[in-house]
C-alpha positions in Angstrom: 110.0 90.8 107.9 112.0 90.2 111.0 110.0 87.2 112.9 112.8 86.9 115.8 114.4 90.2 117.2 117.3 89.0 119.9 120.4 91.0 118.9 119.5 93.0 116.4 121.7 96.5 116.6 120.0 99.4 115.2 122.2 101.4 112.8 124.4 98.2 112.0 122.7 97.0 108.8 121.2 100.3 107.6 119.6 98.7 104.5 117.5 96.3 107.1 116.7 99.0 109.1 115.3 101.3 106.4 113.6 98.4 103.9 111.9 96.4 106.5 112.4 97.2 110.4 111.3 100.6 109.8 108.0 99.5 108.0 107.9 96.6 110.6 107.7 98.8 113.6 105.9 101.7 112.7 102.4 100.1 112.5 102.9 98.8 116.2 103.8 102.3 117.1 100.5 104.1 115.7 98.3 101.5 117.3 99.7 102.5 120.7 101.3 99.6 121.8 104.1 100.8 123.6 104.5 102.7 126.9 105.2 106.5 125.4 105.2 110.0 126.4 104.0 113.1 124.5 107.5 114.8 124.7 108.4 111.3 123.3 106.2 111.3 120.3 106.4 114.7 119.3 109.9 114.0 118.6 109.2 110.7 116.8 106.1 112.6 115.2 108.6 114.7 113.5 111.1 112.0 112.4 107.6 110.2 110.9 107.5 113.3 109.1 110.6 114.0 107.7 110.4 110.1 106.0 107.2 110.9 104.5 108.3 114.2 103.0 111.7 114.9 103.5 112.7 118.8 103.5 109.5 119.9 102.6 107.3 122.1 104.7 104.3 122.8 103.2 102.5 119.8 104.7 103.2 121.6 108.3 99.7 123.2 107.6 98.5 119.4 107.5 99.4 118.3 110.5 96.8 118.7 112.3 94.8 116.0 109.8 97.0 114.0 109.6 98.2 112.8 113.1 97.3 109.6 113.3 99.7 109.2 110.7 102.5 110.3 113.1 101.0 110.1 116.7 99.8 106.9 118.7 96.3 107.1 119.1 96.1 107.0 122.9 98.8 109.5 123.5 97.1 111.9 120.6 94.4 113.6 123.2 97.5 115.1 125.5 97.9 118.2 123.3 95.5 120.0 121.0 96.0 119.2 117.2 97.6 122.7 116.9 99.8 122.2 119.8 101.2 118.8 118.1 101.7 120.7 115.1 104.0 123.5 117.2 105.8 120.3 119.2 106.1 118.0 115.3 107.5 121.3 114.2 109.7 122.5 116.8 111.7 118.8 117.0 111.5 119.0 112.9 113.5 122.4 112.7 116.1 120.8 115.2 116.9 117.9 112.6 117.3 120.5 109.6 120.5 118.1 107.8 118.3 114.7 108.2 117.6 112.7 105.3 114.6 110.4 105.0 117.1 107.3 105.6 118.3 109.0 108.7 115.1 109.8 109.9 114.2 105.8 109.6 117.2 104.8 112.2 116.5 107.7 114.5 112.7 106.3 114.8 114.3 103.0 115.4 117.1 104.4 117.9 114.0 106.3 119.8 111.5 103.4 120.0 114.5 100.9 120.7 114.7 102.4 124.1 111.5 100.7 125.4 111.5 96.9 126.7 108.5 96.1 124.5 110.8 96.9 121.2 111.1 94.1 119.0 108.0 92.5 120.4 104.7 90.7 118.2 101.7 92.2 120.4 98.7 90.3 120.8 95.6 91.2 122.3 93.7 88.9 124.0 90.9 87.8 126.4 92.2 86.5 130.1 89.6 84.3 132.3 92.2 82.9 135.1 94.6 85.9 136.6 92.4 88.0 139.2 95.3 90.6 139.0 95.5 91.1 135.8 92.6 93.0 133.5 89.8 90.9 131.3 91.5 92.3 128.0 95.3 91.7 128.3 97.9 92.9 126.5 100.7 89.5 125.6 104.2 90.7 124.3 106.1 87.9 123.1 109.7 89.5 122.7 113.8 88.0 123.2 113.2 88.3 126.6 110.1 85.8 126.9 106.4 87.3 127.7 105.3 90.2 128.8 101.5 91.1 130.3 100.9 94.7 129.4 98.0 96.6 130.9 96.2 97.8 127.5 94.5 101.2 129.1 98.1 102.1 130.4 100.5 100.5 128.6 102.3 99.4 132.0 104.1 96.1 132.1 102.1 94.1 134.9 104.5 91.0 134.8 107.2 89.8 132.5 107.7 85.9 132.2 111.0 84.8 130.7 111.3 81.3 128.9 113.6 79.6 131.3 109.7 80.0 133.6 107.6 78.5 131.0 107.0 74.9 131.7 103.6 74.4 129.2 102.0 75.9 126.3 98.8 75.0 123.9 96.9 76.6 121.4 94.3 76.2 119.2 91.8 78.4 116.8 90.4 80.4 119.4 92.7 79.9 122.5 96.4 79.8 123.9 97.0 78.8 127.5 100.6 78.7 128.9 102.0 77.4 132.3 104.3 79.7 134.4 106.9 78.0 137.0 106.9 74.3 138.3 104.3 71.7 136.2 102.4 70.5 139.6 102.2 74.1 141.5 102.7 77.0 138.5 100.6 78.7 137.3 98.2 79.3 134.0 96.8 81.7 132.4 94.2 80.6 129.8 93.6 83.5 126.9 90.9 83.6 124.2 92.3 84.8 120.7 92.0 83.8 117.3 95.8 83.8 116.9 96.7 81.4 119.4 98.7 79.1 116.2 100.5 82.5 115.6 101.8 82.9 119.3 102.8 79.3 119.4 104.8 79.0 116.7 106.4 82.6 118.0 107.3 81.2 121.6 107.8 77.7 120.0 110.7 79.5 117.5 112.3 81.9 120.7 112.7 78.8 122.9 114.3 76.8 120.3 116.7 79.4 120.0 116.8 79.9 123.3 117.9 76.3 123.7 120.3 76.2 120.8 121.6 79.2 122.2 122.5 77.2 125.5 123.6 73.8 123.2 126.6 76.0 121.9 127.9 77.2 125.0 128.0 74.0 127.0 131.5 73.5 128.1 132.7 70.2 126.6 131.5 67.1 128.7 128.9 69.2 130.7 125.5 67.1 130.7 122.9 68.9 128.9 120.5 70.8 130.8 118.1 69.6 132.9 114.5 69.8 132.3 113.9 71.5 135.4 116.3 74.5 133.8 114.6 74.1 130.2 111.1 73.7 131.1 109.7 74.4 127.6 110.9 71.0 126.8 107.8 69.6 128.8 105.4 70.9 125.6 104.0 67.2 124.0 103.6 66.8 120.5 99.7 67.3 121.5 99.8 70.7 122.2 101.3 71.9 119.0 97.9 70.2 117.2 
């Protein structure tokens, strides 16, 4: 299992992407999790299928029973089950030469379009944002954390790392602080895998901060804790 994705290049290690980021991604595709269209997941409908049986077509008469094996949840009330079977079909018969290994990386290739690729979703309970709904959506991805509207997938505000000053979590909570210590802002969350996002953001940032280590330019200070804010987490927080 991949925990951090930052340059990951889908195609470039084939035996990754069919063994575990295949597998990986798939399950946060059925539950709906990303922002996709029904043209969208007819097509990746069909590359579902083609891993699951290959050249075969005498499961096409299935289909119908077995979309939520192929088709996110929220996006499966769009089209009838027959006309899913006609759209699985249709983007099936345009693959005809695909093997079940290809049909992996072209999942990948498709769902690696969207910003929320690569991300750990969790669902939790907000009480402090007025803008944002009771039941939030938290991305934590390469790019830092994302609030997603859970009814319409829509990304309401991404917060990179470089703008997180404080995080804390415990066994039914994670609050983080966004901008400067004294004016930013929090947003406090109720979830019962607030250890789980905290050692997530805790492992980006120190990459993040690596990252930054290797490229400073021989006798240029270290950087400031103003530009790496996540520095200002104390030992308590982690506890």
């Amino acid at each position: 299992m991949r925990k951090l994705w930052t340059n990951t290049i889908i195609g470039k290690d084939r035996k990754a992407d069919t063994m575990f980021h295949y597998h990986q991604e798939l399950p946060k595709y059925l539950r709906g999790y990303h922002n996709c269209t029904p043209d969208d997941a007819a097509v990746i409908g069909a590359h579902i299928y083609r891993v699951k049986f290959g050249d075969s077509k005498q499961q096409f008469q299935q289909i119908p029973q077995m979309l939520r094996e192929l088709v996110p949840g929220d996006v499966m009330r769009a089209y009838t089950p027959e006309d899913w079977k006609k759209a699985i079909i249709a983007n099936y018969n345009r693959h005809q030469t695909t093997s079940k290994e290809d049909a992996k990386i072209n999942f990948l290739k498709q769902v690696s379009k969207w910003p929320t690729f690569g991300s750990a979703f969790f669902e939790v309970k907000q009480t402090t944002e007025q803008k944002y709904p009771d039941i939030l959506l938290l991305a934590i991805n390469k790019v830092g954390i994302m609030a997603i509207d859970p009814q319409t997938k829509a990304i309401l505000d991404t917060h990179p790392f470089t703008k997180i000053s404080n995080w804390s979590s415990g066994s039914d909570y994670f609050h983080i602080t966004i901008g400067n210590l004294v004016r930013g802002s929090r947003l406090l969350c109720e979830t019962s895998l607030g250890y789980k996002m905290d050692d997530l953001l805790t492992s980006y940032i120190g990459l993040m901060l690596n990252t930054m280590n290797k490229e400073k330019r021989p006798g240029q200070p270290p950087p400031s804790q103003a530009q790496t804010p996540a520095k200002a987490k104390t030992a308590a927080s982690r506890k």
